[in-house]
C-alpha positions, -999 to +999 in steps of 0.1 A: +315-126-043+296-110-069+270-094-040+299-079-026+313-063-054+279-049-064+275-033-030+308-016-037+316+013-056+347+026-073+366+052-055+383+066-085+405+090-061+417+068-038+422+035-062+439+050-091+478+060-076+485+063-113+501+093-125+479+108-154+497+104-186+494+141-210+496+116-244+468+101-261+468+069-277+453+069-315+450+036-333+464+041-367+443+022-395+453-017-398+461-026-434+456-060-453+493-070-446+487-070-409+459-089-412+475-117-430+506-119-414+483-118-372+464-147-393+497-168-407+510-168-370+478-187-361+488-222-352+458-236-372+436-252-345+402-273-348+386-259-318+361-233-327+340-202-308+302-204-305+301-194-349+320-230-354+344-214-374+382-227-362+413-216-370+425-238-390+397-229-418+403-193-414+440-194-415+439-212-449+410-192-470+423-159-453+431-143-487+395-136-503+382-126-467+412-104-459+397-069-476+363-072-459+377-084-429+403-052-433+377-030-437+350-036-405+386-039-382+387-002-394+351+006-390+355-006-355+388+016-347+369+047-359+335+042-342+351+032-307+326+001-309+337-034-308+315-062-323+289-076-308+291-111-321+332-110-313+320-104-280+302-139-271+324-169-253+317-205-253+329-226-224+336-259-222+348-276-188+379-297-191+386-323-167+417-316-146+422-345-117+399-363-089+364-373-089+346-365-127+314-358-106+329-330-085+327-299-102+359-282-085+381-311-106+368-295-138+390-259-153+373-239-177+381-232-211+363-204-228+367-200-266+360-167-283+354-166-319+389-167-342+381-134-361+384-119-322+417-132-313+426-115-353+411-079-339+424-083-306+458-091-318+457-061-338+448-036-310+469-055-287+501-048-312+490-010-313+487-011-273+520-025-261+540-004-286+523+029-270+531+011-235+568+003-243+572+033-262+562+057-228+574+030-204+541+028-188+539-007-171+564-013-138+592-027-142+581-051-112+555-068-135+565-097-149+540-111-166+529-116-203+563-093-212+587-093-239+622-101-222+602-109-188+596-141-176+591-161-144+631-166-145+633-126-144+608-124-111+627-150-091+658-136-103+650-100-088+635-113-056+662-142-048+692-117-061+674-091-028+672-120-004+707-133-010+724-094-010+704-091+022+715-121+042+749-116+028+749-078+044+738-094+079+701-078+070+669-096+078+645-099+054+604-108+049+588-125+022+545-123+019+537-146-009+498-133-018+474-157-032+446-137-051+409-149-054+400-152-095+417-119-095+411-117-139+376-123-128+366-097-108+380-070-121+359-037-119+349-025-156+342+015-145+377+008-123+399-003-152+388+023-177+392+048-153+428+038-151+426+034-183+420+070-190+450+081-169+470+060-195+461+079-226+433+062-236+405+090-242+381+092-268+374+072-293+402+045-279+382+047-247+353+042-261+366+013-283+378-004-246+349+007-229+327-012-260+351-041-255+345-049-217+307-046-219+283-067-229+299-096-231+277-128-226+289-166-227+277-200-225+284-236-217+293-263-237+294-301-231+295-335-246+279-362-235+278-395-253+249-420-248+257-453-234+230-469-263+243-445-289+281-441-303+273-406-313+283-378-294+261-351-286+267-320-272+242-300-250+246-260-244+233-235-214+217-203-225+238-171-225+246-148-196+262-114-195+296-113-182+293-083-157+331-080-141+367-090-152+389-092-181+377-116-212+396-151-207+406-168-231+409-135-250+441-116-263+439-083-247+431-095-213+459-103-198+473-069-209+442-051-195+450-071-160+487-061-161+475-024-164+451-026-136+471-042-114+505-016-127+500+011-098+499-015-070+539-012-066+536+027-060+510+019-035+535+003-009+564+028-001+586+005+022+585-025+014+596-041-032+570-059-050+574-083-076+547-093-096+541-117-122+505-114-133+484-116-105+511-134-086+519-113-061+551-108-038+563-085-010+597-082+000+606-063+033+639-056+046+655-041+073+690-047+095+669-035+126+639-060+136+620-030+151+623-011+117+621-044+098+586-046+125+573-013+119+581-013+080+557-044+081+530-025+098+531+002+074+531-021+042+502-046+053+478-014+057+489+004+024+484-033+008+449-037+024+438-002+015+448-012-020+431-043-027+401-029-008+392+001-031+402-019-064+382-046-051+402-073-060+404-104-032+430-118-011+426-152-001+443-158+034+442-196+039+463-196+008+490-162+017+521-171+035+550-156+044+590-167+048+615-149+073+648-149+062+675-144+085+711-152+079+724-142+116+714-141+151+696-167+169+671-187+148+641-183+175+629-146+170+599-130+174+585-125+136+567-097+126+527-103+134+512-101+097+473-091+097+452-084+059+417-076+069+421-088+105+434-120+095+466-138+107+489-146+080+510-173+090+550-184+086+558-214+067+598-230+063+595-235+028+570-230-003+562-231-043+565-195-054+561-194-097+572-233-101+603-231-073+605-243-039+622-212-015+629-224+016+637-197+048+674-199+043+674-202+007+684-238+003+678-259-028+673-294-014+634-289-015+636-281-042+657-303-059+640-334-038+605-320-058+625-319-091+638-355-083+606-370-077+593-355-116+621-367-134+616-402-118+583-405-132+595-388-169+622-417-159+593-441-162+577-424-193+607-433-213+611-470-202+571-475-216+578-458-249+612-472-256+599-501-272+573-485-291+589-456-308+621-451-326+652-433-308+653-399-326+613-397-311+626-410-282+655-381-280+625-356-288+607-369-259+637-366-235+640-329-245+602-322-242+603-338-209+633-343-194+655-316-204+624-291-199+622-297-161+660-296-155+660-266-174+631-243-154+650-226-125+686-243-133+702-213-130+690-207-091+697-244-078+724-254-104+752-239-085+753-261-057+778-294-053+762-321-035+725-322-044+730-316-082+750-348-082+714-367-074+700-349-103+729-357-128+728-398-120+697-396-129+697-380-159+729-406-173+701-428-154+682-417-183+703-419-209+715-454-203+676-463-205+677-450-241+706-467-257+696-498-233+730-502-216+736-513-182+745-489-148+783-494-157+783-482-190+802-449-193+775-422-207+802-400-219+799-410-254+759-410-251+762-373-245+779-359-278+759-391-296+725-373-288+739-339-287+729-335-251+741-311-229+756-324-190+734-311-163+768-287-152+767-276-190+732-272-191+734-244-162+766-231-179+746-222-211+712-209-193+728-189-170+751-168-194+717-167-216+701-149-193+723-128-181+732-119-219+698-111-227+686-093-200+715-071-195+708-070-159+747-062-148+769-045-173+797-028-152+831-035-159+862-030-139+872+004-159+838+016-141+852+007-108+887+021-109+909+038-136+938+013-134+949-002-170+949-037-165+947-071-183+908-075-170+897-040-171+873-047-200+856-076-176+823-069-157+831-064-120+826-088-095+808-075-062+825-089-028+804-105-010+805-123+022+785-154+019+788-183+001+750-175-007+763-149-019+787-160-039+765-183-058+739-157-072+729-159-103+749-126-113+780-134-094+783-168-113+771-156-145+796-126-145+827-156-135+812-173-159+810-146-186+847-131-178+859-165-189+842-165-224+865-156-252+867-125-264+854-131-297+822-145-280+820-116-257+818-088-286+788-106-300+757-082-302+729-103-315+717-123-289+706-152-312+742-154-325+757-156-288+731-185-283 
């Protein structure tokens, strides 16, 4: 991989479909304040870069560092050169699953030094706020946003699929799998976008000093069958020629802004991203269009990933038809990247949710069933060593949390939530050690436990509270004076699909909410 992307070079003209942005970015001078309060917010770890310094020491003898430390953050920003010993990574394999003596079971941690993660913070802050400020990143990224989340890119790809079926439309799903996208990332590439941004001068420079010359190791520990000490054994340094930092602050915001013109690059078809997750949605009520749209979007997205040299990896890309009429044996579109056959599948994983082509919710629930059976078992081995209030804590940290991710997609249906909510009072009963016909009513309110229907109740109007995706009311629609006029407006639909959208259940839901509740701004307070 890294042959091929030396035999490549940059074609700044064709890569970069960013518009070029008149403002400048200027760092304004960071001040001892800032620097105490990035370092209060650090949660104090024992893990340390290659210095040996953690966070945990830093964070609690911050105070007679804090001037000095003040002062070469603000010899950096003027000189557009980042330091040199902030700019070395240790690495230390962690063993995920399988075989210890196979190196593909092992993920890799790399730690950069704390006072780093203090600078980088800093910057990053300055960064986002220019960003936000200019509304510079997509608004079909995702990823390592403030008010965005995974929720927020199923949300907006589900919500298309559902008003697309429901309109008798047929529509395509490409599901991309990138290869260590953050790691091959093209330095001269990314601060050439960079530049289009607003970052010239001595902020270039700064991001240019940044991405260069970075150089890492490996750590690992090794303890000696004769010996009860542990001993650790290290690689020698090599440069890090290509891709963001990991394990670093800025880089996933330096990805996102690489990655930000890739939606302008494909004119027919939506893209949702989250990070380097990456999604096509095509749609079209003709199947020739729907065909030839295709066609068009598969070569702008190969001529994209081509000049920004980023990697697609096939075996892993697949794709879901959706059609909600019509015979179910059609001829799908042929999909081709780089002369490769991308091929159908009925359902997948796409960010922690099974989709299925007709945008059913037993696979997914079935999945879900299968985690909370072993969480199930989790419980039962720890009931008799813990106490119940650690026992409640472990039911929200792993229980509740996995009926929680997604609730609001698959929570609206009747007969396959009812598996789901037998075994959570399944779970309850297994805390207060009662038998199957035990009511759990009272076990709810004892614990102050949501149901599983009350559970998607509350998530659902949280999200659509906070991100203020719908806010038309019926006084938008028509001028009439009526009793609901102040509600939002429900859109007809013609599906049950339909029907059961996040927004459409989240506006019922919402209309029904007492006034009082309704006129609450702060979103913290409506929680």
């Amino acid at each position: 991989m890294v042959n091929q992307l030396n035999d490549q070079k940059p074609k700044y003209d064709q890569a970069c479909k960013v518009t070029p942005f008149s403002k400048s970015i200027f760092f304004v001078p960071i001040t001892e304040n800032e620097v105490l309060s990035v370092t209060s917010k650090l949660k104090g770890k024992l893990s340390a870069g290659y210095d040996e310094i953690p966070e945990k020491l830093v964070k609690f003898s911050i105070q007679p560092i804090c001037k000095p430390l003040t002062f070469i953050f603000n010899l950096s920003l003027c000189t557009g050169i980042f330091p040199d010993q902030m700019k070395i990574a240790k690495v230390r394999p962690i063993h995920k699953r399988g075989r210890i003596q196979e190196l593909s079971n092992y993920r890799p941690i790399s730690l950069l030094p704390v006072f780093s993660k203090i600078f980088e913070t800093l910057i990053y802050n300055r960064v986002v706020n220019f960003l936000n400020k200019h509304n510079l990143i997509s608004d079909a990224q995702n990823g390592f946003r403030q008010n965005k989340s995974t929720h927020t890119a199923l949300q907006s790809f589900i919500e298309d699929v559902q008003k697309a079926l429901d309109n008798k439309f047929f529509a395509l799903g490409i599901f991309l799998d990138l290869s260590k996208a953050f790691d091959v990332i093209n330095h001269k590439l990314l601060l050439a976008k960079l530049e289009l941004y607003g970052f010239r001068g001595i902020s270039l420079s700064l991001m240019r000093s940044y991405l260069t010359g970075r150089s890492q190791f490996v750590e690992i520990d090794h303890v000696d069958a004769k010996s009860p000490n542990q001993k650790s054994f290290s690689s020698s340094c090599k440069e890090i020629k290509y891709g963001v930092p990991q394990g670093s602050v800025l880089g996933p915001l330096l990805f996102l802004m690489f990655i930000n013109d890739l939606p302008k690059a494909v004119h027919e078809a939506k893209v949702v991203l989250f990070a380097d997750d990456t999604n096509i949605l095509i749609i079209d009520k003709n199947l020739k269009s729907l065909n030839d749209k295709t066609i068009v979007s598969m070569h702008q997205l190969e001529n994209w990933f081509a000049v920004n040299h980023l990697i697609i990896n096939i075996e892993k890309t697949k794709a879901l038809f959706f059609q909600g009429r019509g015979p179910r044996q059609i001829d799908k579109p042929e999909l081709y990247l780089n002369n490769k056959k991308i091929t159908y599948t009925a359902n997948l994983k796409f960010l922690g949710i099974y989709i299925t082509e007709n945008l059913s919710w037993s696979s997914h629930i079935h999945h879900l069933v299968q985690k909370l059976n072993k969480t199930i078992y989790l419980i039962k081995s720890l009931r008799d060593l813990v106490s119940l209030p650690i026992l409640r804590s472990v039911y929200f940290a792993k229980f509740e949390s996995l009926l929680r991710y997604g609730i609001i997609f698959w929570g609206c249906g009747q007969k396959d939530i009812q598996t789901v909510f037998k075994i959570q009072k399944k779970c309850l009963r297994l805390i207060k050690r009662v038998n199957n016909r035990i009511s759990c009513r009272e076990f709810f309110g004892e614990f102050k436990i949501l149901t599983l229907t009350s559970l998607y109740i509350f998530e659902t109007l949280c999200f659509l509270r906070k991100n203020r995706i719908y806010n038309i009311s019926y006084s938008d629609v028509h001028g009439y004076n009526t009793v609901h006029k102040q509600n939002l407006y429900v859109q007809p639909c013609n599906t049950s699909r339909c029907k059961r959208s996040v927004i459409n259940m989240g506006i019922r839901l919402y209309n029904n909410l007492p006034s009082q509740i309704r006129s609450i701004q702060e979103f913290k307070v409506f929680k």
